[in-house]
C-alpha positions as CSV (number, residue, x, y, z in Angstrom):
1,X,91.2,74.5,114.8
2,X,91.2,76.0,118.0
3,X,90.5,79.4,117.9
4,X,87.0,81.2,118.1
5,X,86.6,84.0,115.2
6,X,84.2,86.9,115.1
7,X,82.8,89.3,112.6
8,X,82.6,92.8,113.6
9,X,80.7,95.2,112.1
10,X,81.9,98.5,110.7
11,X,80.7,101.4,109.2
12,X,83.5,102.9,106.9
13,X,83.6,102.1,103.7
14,X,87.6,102.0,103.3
15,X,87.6,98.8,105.9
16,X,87.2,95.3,104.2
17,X,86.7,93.5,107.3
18,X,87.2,93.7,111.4
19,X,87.8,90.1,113.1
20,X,88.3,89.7,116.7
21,X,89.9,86.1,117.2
22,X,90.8,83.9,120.6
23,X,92.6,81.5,120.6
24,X,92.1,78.4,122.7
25,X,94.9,75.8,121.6
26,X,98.6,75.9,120.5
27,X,97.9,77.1,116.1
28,X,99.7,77.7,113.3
29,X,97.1,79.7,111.5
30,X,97.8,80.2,107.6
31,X,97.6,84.0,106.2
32,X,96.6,83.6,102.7
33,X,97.1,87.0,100.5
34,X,93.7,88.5,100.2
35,X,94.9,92.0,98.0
36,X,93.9,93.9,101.4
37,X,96.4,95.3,104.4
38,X,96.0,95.1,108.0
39,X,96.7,97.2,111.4
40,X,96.5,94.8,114.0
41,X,96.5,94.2,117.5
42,X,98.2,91.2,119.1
43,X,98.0,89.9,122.7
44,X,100.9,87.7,123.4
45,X,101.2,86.3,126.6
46,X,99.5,88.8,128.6
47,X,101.6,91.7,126.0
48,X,100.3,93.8,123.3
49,X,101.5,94.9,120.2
50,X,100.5,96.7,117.0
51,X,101.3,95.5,114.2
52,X,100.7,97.0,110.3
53,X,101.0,94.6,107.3
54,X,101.0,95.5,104.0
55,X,99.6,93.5,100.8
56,X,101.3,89.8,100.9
57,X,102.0,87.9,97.8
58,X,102.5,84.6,99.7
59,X,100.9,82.5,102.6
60,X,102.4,83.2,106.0
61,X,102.0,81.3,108.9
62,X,101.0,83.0,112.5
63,X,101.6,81.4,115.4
64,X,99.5,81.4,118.2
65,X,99.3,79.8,122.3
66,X,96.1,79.2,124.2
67,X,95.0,82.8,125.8
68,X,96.6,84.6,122.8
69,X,94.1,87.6,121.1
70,X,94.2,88.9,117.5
71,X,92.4,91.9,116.1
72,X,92.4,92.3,112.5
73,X,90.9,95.5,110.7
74,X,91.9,94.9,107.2
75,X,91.5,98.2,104.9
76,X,90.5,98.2,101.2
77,X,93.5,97.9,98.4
78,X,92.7,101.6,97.7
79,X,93.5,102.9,101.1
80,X,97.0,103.5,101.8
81,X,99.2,105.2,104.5
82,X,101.4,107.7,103.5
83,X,103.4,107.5,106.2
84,X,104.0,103.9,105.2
85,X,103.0,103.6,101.6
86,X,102.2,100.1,99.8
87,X,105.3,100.0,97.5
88,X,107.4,100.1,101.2
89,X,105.5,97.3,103.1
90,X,104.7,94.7,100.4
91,X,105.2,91.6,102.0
92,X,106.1,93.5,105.6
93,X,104.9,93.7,109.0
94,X,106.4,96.2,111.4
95,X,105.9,96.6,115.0
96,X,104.9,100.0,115.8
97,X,106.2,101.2,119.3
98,X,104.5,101.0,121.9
99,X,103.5,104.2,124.7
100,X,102.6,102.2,127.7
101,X,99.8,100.0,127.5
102,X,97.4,100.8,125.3
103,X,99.0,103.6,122.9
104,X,101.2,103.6,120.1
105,X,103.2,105.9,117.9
106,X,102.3,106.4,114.1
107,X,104.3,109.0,112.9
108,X,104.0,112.1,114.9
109,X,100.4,110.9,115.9
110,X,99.8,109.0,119.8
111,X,97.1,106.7,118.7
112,X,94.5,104.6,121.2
113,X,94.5,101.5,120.9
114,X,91.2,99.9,119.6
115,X,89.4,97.4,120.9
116,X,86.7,95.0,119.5
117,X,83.9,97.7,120.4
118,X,86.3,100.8,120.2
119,X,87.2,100.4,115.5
120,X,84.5,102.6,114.3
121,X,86.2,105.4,116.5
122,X,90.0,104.5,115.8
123,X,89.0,104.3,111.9
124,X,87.0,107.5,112.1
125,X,90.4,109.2,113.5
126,X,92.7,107.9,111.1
127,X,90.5,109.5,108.2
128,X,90.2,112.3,110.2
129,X,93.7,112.8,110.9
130,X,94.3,111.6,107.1
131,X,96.8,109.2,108.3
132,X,94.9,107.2,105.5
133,X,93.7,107.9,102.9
134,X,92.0,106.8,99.7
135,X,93.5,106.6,96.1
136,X,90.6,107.5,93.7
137,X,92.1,106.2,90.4
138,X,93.2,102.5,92.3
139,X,89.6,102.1,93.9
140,X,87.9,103.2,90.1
141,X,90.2,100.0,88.7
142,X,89.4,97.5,91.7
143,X,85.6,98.3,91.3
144,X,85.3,97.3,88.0
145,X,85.0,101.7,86.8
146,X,88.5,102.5,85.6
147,X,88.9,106.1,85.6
148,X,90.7,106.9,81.6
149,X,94.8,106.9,82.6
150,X,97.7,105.6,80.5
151,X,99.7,102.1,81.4
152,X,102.1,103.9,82.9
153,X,99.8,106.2,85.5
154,X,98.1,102.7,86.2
155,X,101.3,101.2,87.5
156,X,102.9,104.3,89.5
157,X,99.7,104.5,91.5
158,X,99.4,100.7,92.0
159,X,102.7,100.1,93.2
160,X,102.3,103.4,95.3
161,X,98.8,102.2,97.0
162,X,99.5,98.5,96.8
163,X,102.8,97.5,96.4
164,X,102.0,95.6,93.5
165,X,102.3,96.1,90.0
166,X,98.2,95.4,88.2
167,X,99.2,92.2,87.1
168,X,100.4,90.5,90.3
169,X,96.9,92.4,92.3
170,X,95.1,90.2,89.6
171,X,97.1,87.3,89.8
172,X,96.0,87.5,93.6
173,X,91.9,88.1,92.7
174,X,91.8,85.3,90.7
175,X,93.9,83.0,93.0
176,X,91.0,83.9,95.5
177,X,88.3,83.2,92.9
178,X,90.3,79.7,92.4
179,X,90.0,79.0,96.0
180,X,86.2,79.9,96.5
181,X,85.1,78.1,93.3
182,X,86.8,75.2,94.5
183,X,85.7,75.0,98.3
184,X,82.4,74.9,96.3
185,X,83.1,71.6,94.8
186,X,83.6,72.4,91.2
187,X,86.1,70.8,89.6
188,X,89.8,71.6,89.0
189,X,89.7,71.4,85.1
190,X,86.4,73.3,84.5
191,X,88.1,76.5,87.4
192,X,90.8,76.7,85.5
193,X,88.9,77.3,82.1
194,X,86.5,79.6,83.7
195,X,89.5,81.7,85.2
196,X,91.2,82.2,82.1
197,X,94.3,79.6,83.1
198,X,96.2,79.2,80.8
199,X,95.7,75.2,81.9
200,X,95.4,73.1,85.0
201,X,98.9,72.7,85.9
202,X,99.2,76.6,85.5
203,X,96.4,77.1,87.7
204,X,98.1,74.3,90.2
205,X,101.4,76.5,90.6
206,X,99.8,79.7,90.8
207,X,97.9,78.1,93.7
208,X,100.9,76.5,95.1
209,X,102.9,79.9,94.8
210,X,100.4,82.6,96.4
211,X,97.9,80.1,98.5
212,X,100.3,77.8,99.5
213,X,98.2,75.0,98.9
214,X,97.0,72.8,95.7
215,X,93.4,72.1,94.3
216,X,92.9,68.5,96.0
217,X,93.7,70.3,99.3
218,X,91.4,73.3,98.6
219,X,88.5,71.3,97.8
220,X,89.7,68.9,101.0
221,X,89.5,71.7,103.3
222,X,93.2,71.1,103.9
């Protein structure tokens, strides 16, 4: 595939992951739900954009030219924006406008535009300016520490950070567990049992549904 990916490094812990990507050659690179969102910045043919993403529950396809930049900072399921809360931008990306060059509008707020060396800074002011913020009882379930909270507190803060209800985040976990047990070779039959599948062919359309893809191609590297 012709683009050239790197990990940045990053301090906070409400960020999953910063990638800086070039593209080199015409793609069609698949965006496979990963129970995280994403501000990111776009160059397009010499223009940039901002874009913010909330949680997907379904592959997307972003395509890119030769030249064309992409960099991801992908925050936490816990961390939401409550200017632009979880339960408004499941399956959404908006545009955010644009002040000349290298500033944008979120909210009230004129924010910098971040650049590969520039994310520990622009993070550092969104906490700051608590244009994000963290949601105590969702990040006690997705760490594996569930704070005590009835079914129905559960689902009002999940939908509110995430945009999912509990079952569909999990649905997505273990779809990502599929994958990653199965780009390790192991066999459809025995991932299915260890994920708690009801059987193969259920595990084969959640796949299909959220990844977009089946077991043979996984373990193909398709």
């Amino acid at each position: 595939m012709p683009i050239i990916k790197q990990a940045i490094e990053l301090r906070s812990p409400l960020v999953h992951s910063v990638n800086f990507t070039t593209f080199t050659g015409p793609t069609s690179q698949p965006m496979h739900p990963d129970g995280c969102w994403d501000i990111v910045i776009l160059k397009q043919r010499d223009q940039l954009m901002v874009l913010r993403t909330g949680l997907t529950t379904r592959t997307v396809t972003h395509e890119a030219e030769a030249g064309d930049e992409m960099l991801a900072i992908t925050f936490n399921p816990d961390v939401f924006m409550p200017l632009m809360p979880g339960e408004r931008m499941r399956d959404e990306g908006v545009l955010l406008d644009m002040i000349g060059r290298d500033r944008f509008w979120l909210g009230t707020d004129v924010i910098e535009m971040p650049r590969p060396d520039t994310v520990d800074s622009f993070v550092a002011k969104l906490v700051r300016e608590e244009i994000v913020q963290t949601n105590p009882l969702v990040q006690s379930v997705v760490s594996g520490r569930p704070m005590a909270m009835s079914e129905r507190t559960l689902q009002r803060h999940f939908l509110r950070t995430t945009g999912l209800t509990y079952k569909a985040f999990t649905q997505i976990e273990r779809a990502q567990k599929a994958v990653a047990l199965l780009q390790m070779g192991r066999p459809a039959a025995d991932v299915a049992f260890a994920l708690g599948y009801s059987d193969q062919p259920h595990m084969i359309r959640s796949l299909r549904a959220i990844m977009a893809r089946t077991p043979g191609q996984i373990s193909q590297g398709s």
